[in-house]
Backbone atoms as SQL, in Angstrom:
CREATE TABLE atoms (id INTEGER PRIMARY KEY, chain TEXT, resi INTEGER, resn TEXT, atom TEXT, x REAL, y REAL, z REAL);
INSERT INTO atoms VALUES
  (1, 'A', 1, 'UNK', 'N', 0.848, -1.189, 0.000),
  (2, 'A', 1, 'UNK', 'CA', 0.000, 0.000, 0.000),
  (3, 'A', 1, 'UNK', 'C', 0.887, 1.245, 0.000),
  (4, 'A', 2, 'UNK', 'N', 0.471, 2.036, -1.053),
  (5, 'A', 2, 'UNK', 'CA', 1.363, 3.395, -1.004),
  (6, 'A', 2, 'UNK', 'C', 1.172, 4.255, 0.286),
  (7, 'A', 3, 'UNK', 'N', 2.052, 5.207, 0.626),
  (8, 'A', 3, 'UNK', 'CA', 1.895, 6.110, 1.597),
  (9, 'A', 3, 'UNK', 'C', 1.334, 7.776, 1.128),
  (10, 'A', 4, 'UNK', 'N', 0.770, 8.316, 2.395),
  (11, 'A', 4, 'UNK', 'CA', 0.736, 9.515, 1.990),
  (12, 'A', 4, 'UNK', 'C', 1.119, 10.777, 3.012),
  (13, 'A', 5, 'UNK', 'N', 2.263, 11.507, 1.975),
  (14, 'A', 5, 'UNK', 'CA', 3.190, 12.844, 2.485),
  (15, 'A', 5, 'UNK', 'C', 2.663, 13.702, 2.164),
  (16, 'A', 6, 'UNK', 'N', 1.679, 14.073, 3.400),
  (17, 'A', 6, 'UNK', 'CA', 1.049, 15.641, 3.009),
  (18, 'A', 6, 'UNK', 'C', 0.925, 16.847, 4.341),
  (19, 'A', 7, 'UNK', 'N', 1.181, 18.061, 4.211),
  (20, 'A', 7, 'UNK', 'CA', 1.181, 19.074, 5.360),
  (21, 'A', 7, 'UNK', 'C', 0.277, 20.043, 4.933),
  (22, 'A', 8, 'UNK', 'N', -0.793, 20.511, 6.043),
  (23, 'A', 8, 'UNK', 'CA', -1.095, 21.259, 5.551),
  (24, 'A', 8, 'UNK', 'C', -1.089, 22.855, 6.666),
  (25, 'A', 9, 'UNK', 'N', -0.439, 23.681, 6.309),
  (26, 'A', 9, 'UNK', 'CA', -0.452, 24.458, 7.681),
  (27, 'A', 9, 'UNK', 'C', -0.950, 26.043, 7.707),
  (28, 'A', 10, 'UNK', 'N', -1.591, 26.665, 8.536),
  (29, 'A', 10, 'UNK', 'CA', -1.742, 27.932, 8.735),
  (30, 'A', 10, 'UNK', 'C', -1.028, 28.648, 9.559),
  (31, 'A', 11, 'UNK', 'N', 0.160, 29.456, 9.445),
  (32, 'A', 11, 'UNK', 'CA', 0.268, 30.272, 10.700),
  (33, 'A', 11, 'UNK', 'C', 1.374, 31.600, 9.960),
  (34, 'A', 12, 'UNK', 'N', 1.985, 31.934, 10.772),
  (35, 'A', 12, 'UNK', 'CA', 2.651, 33.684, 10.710),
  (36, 'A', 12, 'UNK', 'C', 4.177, 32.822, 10.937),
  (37, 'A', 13, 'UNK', 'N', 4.629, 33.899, 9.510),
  (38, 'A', 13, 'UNK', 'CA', 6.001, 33.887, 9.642),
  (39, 'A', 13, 'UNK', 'C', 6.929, 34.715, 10.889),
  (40, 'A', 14, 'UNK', 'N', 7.970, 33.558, 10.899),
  (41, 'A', 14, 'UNK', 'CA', 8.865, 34.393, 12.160),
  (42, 'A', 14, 'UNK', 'C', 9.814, 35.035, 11.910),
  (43, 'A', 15, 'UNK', 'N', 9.900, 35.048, 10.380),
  (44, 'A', 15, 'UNK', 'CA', 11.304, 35.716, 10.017),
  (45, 'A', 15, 'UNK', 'C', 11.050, 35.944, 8.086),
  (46, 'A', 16, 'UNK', 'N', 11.351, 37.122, 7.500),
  (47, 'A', 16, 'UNK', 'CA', 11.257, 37.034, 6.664),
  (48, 'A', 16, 'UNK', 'C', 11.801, 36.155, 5.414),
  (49, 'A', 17, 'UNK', 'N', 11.472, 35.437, 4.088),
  (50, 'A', 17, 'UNK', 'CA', 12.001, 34.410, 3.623),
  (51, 'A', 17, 'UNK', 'C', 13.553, 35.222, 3.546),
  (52, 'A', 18, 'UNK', 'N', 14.283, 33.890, 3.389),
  (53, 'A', 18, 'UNK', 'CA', 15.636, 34.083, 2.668),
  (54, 'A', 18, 'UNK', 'C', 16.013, 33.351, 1.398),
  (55, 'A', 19, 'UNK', 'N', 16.225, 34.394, 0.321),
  (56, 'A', 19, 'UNK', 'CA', 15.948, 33.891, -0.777),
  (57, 'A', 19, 'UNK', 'C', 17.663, 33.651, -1.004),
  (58, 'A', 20, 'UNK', 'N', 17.985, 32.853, -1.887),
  (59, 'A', 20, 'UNK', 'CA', 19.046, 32.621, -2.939),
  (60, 'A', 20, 'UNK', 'C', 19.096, 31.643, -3.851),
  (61, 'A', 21, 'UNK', 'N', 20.001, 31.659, -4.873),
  (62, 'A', 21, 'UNK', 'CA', 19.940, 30.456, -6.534),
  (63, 'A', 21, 'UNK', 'C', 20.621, 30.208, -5.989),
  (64, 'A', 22, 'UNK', 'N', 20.547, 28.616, -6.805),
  (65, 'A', 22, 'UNK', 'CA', 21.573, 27.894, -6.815),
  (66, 'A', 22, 'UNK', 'C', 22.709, 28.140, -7.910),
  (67, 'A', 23, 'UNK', 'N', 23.634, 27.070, -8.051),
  (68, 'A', 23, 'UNK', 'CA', 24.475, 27.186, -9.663),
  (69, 'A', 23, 'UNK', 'C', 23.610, 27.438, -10.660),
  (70, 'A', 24, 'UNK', 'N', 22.963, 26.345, -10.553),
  (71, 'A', 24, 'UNK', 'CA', 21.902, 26.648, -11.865),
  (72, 'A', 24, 'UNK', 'C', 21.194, 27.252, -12.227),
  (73, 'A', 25, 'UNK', 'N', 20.832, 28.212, -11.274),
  (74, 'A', 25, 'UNK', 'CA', 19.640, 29.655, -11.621),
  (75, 'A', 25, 'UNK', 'C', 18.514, 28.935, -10.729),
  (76, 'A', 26, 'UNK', 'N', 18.753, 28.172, -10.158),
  (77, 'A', 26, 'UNK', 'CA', 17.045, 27.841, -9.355),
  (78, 'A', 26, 'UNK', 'C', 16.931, 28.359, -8.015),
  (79, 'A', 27, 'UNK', 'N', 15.715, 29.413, -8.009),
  (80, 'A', 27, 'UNK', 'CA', 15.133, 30.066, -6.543),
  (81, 'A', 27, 'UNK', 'C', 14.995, 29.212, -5.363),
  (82, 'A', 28, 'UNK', 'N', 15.132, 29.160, -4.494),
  (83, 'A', 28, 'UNK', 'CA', 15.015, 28.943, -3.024),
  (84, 'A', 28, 'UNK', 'C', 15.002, 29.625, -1.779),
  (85, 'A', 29, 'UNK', 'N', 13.606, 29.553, -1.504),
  (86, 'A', 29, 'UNK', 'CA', 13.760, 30.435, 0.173),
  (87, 'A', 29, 'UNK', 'C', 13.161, 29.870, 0.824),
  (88, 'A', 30, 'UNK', 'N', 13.583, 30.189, 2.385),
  (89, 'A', 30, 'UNK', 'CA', 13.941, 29.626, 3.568),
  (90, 'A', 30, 'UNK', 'C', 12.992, 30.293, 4.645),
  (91, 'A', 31, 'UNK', 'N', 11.761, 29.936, 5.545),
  (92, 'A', 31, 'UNK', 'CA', 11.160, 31.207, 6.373),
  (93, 'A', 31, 'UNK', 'C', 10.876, 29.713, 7.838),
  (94, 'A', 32, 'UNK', 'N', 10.473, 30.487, 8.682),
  (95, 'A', 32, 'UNK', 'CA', 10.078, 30.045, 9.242),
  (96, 'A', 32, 'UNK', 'C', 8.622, 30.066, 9.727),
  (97, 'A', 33, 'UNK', 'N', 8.037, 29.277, 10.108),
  (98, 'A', 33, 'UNK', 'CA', 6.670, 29.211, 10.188),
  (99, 'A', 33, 'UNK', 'C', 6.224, 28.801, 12.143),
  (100, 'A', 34, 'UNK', 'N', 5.144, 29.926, 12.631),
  (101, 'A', 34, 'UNK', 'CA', 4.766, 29.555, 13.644),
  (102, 'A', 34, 'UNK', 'C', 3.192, 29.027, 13.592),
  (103, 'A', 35, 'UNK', 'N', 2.777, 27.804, 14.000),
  (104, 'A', 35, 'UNK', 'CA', 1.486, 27.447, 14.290),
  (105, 'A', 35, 'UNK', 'C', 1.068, 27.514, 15.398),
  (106, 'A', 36, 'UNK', 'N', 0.075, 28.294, 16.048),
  (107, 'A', 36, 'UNK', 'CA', -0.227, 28.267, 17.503),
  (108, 'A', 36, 'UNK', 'C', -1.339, 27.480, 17.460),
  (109, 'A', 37, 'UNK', 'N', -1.643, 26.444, 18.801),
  (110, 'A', 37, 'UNK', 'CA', -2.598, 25.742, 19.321),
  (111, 'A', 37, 'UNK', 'C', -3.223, 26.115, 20.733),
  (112, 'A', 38, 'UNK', 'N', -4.475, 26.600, 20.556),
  (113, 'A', 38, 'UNK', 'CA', -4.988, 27.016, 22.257),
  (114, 'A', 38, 'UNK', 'C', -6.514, 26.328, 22.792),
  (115, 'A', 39, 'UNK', 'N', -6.022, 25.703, 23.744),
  (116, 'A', 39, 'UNK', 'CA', -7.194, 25.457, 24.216),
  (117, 'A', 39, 'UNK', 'C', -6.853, 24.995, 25.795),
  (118, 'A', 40, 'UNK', 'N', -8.265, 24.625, 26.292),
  (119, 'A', 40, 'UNK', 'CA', -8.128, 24.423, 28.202),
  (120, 'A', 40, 'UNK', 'C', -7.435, 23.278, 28.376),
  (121, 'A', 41, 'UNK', 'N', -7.017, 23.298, 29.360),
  (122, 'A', 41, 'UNK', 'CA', -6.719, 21.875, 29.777),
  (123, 'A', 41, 'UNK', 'C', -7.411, 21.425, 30.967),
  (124, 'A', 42, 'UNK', 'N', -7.189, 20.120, 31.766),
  (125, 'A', 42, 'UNK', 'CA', -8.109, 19.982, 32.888),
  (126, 'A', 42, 'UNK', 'C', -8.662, 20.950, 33.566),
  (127, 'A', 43, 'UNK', 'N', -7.684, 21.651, 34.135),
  (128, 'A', 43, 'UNK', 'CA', -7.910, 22.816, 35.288),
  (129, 'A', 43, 'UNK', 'C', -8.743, 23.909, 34.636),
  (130, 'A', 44, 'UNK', 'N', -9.262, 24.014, 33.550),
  (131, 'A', 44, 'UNK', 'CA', -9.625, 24.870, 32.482),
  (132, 'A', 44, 'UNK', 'C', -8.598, 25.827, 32.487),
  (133, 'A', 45, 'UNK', 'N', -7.727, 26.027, 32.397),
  (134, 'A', 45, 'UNK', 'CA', -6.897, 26.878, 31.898),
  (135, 'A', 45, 'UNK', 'C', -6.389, 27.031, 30.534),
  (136, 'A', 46, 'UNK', 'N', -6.746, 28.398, 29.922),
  (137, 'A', 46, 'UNK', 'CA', -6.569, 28.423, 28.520),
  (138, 'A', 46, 'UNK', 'C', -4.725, 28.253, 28.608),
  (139, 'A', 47, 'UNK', 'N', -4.697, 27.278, 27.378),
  (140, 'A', 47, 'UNK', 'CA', -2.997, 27.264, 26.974),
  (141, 'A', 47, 'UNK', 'C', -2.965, 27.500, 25.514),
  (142, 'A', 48, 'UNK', 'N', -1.937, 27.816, 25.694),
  (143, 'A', 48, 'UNK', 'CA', -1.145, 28.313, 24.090),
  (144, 'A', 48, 'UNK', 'C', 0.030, 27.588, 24.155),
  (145, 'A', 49, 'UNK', 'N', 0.442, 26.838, 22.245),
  (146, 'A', 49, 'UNK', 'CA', 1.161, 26.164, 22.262),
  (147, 'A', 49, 'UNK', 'C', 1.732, 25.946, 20.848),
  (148, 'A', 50, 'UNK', 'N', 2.579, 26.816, 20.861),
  (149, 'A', 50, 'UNK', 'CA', 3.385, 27.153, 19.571),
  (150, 'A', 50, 'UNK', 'C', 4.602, 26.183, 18.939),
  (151, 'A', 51, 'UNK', 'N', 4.498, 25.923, 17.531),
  (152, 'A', 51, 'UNK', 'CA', 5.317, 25.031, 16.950),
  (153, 'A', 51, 'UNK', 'C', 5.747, 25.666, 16.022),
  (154, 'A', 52, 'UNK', 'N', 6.813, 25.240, 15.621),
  (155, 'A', 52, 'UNK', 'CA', 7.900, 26.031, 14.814),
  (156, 'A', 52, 'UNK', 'C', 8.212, 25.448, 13.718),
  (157, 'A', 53, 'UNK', 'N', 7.873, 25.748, 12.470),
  (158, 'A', 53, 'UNK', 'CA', 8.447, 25.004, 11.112),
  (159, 'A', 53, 'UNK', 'C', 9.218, 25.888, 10.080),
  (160, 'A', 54, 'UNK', 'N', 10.070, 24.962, 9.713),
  (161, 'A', 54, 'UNK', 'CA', 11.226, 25.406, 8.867),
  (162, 'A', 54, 'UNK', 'C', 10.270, 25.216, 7.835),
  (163, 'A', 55, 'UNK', 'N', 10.186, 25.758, 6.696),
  (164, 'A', 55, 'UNK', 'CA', 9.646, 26.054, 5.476),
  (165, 'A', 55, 'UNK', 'C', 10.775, 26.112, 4.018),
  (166, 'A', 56, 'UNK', 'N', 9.942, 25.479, 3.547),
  (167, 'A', 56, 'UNK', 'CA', 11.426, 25.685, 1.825),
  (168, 'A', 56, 'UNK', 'C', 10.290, 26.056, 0.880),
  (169, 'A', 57, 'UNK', 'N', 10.473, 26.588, -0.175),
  (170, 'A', 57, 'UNK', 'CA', 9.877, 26.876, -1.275),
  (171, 'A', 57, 'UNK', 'C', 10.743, 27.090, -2.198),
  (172, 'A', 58, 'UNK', 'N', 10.544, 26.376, -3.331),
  (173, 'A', 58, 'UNK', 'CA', 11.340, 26.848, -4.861),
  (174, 'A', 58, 'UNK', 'C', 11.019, 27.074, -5.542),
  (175, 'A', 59, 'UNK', 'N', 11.678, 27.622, -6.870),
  (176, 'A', 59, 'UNK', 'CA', 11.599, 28.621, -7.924),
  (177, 'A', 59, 'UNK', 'C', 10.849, 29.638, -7.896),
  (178, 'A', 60, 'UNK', 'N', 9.529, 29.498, -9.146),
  (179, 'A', 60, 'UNK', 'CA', 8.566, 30.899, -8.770),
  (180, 'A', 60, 'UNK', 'C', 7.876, 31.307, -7.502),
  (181, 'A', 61, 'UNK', 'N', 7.847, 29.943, -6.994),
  (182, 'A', 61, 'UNK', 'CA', 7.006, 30.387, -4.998),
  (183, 'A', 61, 'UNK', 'C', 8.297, 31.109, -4.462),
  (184, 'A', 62, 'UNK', 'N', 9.097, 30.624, -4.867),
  (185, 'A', 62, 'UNK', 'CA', 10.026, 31.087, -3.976),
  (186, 'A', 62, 'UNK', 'C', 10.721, 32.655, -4.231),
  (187, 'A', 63, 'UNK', 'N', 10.322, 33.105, -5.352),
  (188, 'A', 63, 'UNK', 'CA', 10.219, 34.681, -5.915),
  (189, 'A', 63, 'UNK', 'C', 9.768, 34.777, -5.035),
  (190, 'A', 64, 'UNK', 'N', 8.191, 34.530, -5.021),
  (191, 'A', 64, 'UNK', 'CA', 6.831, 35.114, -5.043),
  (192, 'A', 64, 'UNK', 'C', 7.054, 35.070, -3.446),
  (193, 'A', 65, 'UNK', 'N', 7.329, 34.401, -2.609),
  (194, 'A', 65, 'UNK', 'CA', 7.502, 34.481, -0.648),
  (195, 'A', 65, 'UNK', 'C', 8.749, 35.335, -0.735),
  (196, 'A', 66, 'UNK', 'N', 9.537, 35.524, -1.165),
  (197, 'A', 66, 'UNK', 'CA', 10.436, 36.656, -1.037),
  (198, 'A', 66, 'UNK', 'C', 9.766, 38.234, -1.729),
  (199, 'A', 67, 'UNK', 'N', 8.897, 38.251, -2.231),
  (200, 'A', 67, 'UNK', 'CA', 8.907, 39.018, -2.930),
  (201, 'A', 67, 'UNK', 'C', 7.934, 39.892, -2.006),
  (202, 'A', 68, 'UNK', 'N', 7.087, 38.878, -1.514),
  (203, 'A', 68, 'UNK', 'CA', 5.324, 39.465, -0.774),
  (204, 'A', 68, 'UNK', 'C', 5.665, 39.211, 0.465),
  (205, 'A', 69, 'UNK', 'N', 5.763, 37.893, 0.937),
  (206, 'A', 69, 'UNK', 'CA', 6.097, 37.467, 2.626),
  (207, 'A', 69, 'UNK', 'C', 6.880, 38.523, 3.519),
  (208, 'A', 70, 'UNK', 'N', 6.482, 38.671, 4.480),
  (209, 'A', 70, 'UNK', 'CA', 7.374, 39.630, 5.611),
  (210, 'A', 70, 'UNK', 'C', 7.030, 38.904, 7.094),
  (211, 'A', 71, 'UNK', 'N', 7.982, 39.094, 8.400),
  (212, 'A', 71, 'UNK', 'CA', 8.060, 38.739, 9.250),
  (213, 'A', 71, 'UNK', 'C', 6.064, 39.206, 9.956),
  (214, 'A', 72, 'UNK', 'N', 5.633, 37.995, 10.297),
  (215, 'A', 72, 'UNK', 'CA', 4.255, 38.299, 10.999),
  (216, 'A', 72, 'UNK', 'C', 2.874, 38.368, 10.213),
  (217, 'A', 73, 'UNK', 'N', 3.226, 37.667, 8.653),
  (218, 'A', 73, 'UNK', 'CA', 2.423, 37.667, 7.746),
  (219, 'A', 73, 'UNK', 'C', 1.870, 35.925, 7.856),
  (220, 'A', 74, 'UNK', 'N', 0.250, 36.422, 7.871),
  (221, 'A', 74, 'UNK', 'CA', -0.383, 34.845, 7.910),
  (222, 'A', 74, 'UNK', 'C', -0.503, 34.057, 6.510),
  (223, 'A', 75, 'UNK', 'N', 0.161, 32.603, 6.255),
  (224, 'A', 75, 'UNK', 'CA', 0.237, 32.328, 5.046),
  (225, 'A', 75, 'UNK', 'C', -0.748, 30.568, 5.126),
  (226, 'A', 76, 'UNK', 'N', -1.053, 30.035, 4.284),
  (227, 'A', 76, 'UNK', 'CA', -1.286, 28.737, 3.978),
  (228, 'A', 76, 'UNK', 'C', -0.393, 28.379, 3.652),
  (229, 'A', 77, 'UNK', 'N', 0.005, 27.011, 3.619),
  (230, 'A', 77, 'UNK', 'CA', 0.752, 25.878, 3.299),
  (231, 'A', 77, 'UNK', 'C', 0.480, 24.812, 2.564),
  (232, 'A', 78, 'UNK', 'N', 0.373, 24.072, 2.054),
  (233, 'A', 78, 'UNK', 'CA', 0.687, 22.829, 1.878),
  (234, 'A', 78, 'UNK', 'C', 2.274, 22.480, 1.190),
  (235, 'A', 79, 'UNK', 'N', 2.590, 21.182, 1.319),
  (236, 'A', 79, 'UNK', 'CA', 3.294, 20.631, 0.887),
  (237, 'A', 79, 'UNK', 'C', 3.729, 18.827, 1.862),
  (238, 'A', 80, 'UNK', 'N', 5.157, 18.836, 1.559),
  (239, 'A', 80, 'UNK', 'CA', 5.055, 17.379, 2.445),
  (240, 'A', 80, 'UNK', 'C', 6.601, 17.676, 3.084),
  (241, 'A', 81, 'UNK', 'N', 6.617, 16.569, 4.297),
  (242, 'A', 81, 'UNK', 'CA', 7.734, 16.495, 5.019),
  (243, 'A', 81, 'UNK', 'C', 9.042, 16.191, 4.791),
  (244, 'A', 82, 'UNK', 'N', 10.324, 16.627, 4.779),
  (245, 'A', 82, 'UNK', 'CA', 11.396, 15.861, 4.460),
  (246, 'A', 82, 'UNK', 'C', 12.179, 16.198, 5.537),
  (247, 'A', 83, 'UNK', 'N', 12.713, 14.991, 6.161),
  (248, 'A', 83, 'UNK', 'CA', 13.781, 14.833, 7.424),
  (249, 'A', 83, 'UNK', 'C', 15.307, 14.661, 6.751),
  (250, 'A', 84, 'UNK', 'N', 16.237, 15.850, 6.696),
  (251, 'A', 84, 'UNK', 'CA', 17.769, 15.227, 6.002),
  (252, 'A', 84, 'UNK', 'C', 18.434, 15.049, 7.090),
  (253, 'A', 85, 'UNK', 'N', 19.493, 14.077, 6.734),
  (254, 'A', 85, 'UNK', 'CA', 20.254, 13.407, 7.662),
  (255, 'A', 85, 'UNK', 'C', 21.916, 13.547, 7.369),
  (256, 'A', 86, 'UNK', 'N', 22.887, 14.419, 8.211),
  (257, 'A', 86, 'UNK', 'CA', 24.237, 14.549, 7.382),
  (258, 'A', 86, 'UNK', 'C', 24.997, 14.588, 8.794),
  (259, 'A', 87, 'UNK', 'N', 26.403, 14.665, 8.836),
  (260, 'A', 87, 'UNK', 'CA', 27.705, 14.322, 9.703),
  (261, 'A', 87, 'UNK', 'C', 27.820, 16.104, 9.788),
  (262, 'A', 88, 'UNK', 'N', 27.846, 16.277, 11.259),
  (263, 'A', 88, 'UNK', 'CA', 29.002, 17.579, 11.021),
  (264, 'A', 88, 'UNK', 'C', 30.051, 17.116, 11.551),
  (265, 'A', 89, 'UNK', 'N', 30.740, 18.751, 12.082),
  (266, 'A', 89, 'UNK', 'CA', 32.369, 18.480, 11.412),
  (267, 'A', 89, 'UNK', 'C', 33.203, 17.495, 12.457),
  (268, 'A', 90, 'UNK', 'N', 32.272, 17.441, 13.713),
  (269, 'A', 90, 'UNK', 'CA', 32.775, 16.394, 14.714),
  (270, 'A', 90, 'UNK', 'C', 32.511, 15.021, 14.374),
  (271, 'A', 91, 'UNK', 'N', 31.809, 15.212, 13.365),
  (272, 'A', 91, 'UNK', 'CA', 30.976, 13.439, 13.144),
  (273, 'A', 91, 'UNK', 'C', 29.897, 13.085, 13.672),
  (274, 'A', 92, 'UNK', 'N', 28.941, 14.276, 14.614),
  (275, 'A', 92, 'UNK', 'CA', 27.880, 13.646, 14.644),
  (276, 'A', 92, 'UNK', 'C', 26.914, 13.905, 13.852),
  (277, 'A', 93, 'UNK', 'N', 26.168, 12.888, 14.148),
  (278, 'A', 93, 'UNK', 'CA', 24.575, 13.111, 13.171),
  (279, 'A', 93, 'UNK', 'C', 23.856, 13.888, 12.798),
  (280, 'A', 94, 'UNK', 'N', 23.383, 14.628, 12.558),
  (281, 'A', 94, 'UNK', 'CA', 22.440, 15.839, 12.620),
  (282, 'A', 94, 'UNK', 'C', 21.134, 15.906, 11.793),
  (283, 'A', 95, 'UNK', 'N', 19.830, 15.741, 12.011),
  (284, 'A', 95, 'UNK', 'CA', 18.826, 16.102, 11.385),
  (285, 'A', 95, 'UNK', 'C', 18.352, 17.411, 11.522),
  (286, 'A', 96, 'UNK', 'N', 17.532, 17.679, 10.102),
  (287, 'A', 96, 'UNK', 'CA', 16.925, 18.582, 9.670),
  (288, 'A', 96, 'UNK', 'C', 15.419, 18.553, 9.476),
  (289, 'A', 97, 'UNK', 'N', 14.338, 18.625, 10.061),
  (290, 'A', 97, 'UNK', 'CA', 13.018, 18.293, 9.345),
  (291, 'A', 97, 'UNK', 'C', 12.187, 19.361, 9.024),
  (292, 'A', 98, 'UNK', 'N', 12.291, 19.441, 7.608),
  (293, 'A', 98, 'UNK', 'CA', 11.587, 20.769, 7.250),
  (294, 'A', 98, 'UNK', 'C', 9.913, 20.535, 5.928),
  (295, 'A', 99, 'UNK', 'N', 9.504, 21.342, 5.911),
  (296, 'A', 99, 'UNK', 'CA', 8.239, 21.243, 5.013),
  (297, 'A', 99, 'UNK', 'C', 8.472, 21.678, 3.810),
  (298, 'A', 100, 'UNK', 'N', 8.532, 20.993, 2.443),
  (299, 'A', 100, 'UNK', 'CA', 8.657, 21.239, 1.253),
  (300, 'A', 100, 'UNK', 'C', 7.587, 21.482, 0.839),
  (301, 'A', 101, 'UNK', 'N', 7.292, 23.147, 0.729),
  (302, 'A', 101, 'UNK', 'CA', 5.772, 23.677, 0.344),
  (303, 'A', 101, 'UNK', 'C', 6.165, 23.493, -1.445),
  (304, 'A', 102, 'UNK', 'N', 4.597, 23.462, -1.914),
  (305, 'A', 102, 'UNK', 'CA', 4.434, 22.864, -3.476),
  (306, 'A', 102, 'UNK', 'C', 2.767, 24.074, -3.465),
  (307, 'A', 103, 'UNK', 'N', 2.089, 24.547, -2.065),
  (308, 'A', 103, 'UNK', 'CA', 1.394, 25.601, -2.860),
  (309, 'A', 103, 'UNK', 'C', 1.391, 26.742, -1.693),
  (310, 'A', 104, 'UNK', 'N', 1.239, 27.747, -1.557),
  (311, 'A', 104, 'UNK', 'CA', 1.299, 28.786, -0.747),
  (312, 'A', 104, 'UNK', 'C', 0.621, 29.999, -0.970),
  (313, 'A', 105, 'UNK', 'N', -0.190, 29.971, -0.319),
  (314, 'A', 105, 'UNK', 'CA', -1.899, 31.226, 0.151),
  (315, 'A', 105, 'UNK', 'C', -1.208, 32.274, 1.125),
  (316, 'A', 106, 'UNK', 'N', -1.389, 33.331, 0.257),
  (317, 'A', 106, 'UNK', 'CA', -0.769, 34.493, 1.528),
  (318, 'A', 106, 'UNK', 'C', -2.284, 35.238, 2.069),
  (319, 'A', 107, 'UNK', 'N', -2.387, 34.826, 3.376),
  (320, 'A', 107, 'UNK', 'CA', -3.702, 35.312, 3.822),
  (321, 'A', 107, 'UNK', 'C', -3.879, 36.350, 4.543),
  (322, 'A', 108, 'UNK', 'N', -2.314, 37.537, 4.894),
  (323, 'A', 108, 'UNK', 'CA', -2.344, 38.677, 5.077),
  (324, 'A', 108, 'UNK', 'C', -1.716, 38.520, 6.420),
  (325, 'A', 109, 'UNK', 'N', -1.592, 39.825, 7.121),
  (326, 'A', 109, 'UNK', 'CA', -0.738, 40.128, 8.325),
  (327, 'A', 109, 'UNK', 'C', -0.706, 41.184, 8.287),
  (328, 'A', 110, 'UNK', 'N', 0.105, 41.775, 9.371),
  (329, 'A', 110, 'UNK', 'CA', 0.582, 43.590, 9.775),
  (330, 'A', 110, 'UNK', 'C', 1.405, 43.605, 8.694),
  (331, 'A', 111, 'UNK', 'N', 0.575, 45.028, 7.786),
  (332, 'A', 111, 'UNK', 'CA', 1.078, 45.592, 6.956),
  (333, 'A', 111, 'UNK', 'C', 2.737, 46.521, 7.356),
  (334, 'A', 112, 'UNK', 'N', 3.191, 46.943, 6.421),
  (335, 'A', 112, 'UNK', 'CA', 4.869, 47.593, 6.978),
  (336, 'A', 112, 'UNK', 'C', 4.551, 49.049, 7.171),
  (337, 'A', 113, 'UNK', 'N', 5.649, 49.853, 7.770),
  (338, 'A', 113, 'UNK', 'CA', 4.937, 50.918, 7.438),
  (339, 'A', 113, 'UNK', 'C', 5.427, 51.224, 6.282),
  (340, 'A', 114, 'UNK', 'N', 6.149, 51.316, 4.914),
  (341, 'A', 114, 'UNK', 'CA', 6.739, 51.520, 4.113),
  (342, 'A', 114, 'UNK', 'C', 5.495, 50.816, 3.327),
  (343, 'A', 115, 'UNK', 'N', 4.898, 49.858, 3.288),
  (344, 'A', 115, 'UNK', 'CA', 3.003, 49.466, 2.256),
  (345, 'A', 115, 'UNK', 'C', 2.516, 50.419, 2.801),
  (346, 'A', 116, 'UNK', 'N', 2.050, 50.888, 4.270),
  (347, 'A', 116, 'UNK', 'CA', 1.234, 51.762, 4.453),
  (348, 'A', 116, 'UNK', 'C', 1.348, 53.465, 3.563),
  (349, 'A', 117, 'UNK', 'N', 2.706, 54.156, 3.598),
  (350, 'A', 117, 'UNK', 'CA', 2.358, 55.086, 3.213),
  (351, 'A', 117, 'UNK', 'C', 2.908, 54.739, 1.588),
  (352, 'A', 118, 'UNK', 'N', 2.792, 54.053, 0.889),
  (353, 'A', 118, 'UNK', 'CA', 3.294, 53.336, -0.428),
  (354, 'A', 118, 'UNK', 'C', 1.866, 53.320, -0.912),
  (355, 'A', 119, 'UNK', 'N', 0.610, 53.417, -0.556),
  (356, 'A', 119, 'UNK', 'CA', -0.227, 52.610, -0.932),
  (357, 'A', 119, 'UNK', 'C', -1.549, 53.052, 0.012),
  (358, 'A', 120, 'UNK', 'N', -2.280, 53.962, -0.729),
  (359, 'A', 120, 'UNK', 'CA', -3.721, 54.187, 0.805),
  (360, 'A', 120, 'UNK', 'C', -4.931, 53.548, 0.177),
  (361, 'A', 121, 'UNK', 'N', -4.361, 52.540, -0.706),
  (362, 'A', 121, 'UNK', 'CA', -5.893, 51.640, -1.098),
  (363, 'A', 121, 'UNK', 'C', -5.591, 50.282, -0.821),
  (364, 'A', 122, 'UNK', 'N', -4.591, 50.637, 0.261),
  (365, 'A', 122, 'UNK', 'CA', -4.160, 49.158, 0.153),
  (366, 'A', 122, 'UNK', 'C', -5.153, 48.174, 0.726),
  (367, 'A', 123, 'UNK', 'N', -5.531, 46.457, 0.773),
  (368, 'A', 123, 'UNK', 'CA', -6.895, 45.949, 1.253),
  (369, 'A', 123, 'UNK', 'C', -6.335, 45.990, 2.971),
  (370, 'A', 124, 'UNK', 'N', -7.019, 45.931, 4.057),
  (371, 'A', 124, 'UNK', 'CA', -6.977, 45.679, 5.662),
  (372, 'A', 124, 'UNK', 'C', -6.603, 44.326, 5.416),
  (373, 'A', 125, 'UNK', 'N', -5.743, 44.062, 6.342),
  (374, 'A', 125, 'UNK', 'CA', -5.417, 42.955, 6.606),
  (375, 'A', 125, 'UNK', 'C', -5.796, 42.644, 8.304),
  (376, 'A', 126, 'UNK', 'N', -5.545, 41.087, 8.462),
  (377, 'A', 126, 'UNK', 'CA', -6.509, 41.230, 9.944),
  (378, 'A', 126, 'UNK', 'C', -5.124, 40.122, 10.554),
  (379, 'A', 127, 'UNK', 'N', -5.492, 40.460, 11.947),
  (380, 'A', 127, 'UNK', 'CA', -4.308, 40.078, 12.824),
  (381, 'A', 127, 'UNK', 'C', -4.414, 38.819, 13.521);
């Protein structure tokens, strides 16, 4: 039976993308992604509970999140998981597990002030 690699996520970037090519001319950027989870627990106490994802996007997404994305902007996700596995320089192990987005919904955030006075038709965005 085949498997299935799929993510699908909502939340606010923590850092704006970081874009760069490779040799070959191909786009890649790098952001990080926060998902918050809140709800009571026994005692009813509301909790909050934030997770942190490394994010990749390439070629034209990866213009396009460098181009629009900024630190605190709410985006959609999808894509699927990849865990890399390499030696550093002491020899130990080291993993990486990050989300290889394949589509990306920018669903708005705190505008800059540099859009704000750039722009007085710009649409509200909500927080």
């Amino acid at each position: 039976m085949a498997g299935v690699n799929k993510v699908i996520l909502i939340g606010n970037l923590g850092k704006d993308p970081e874009l760069r090519y490779l040799d070959n001319g191909v786009a890649v950027a790098n952001f990080s992604l926060a998902t918050t989870e809140n709800y009571k627990n026994k005692s009813g106490e509301r909790v909050s509970q934030t997770e942190w994802h490394n994010v990749v996007v390439w070629r034209g997404l990866a213009e396009v999140a460098e181009k629009y994305l900024r630190k605190g902007a709410s985006v959609y996700i999808e894509g699927k998981i990849k865990t890399r596995k390499w030696e550093d320089k002491e020899g130990n192990t080291r993993y990486n597990t990050e989300i290889l987005a394949d589509n990306m919904n920018m669903l708005g955030g705190k505008p800059s002030q540099e859009d704000s006075l750039s722009s007085s038709a710009s649409l509200p965005f909500s927080n």
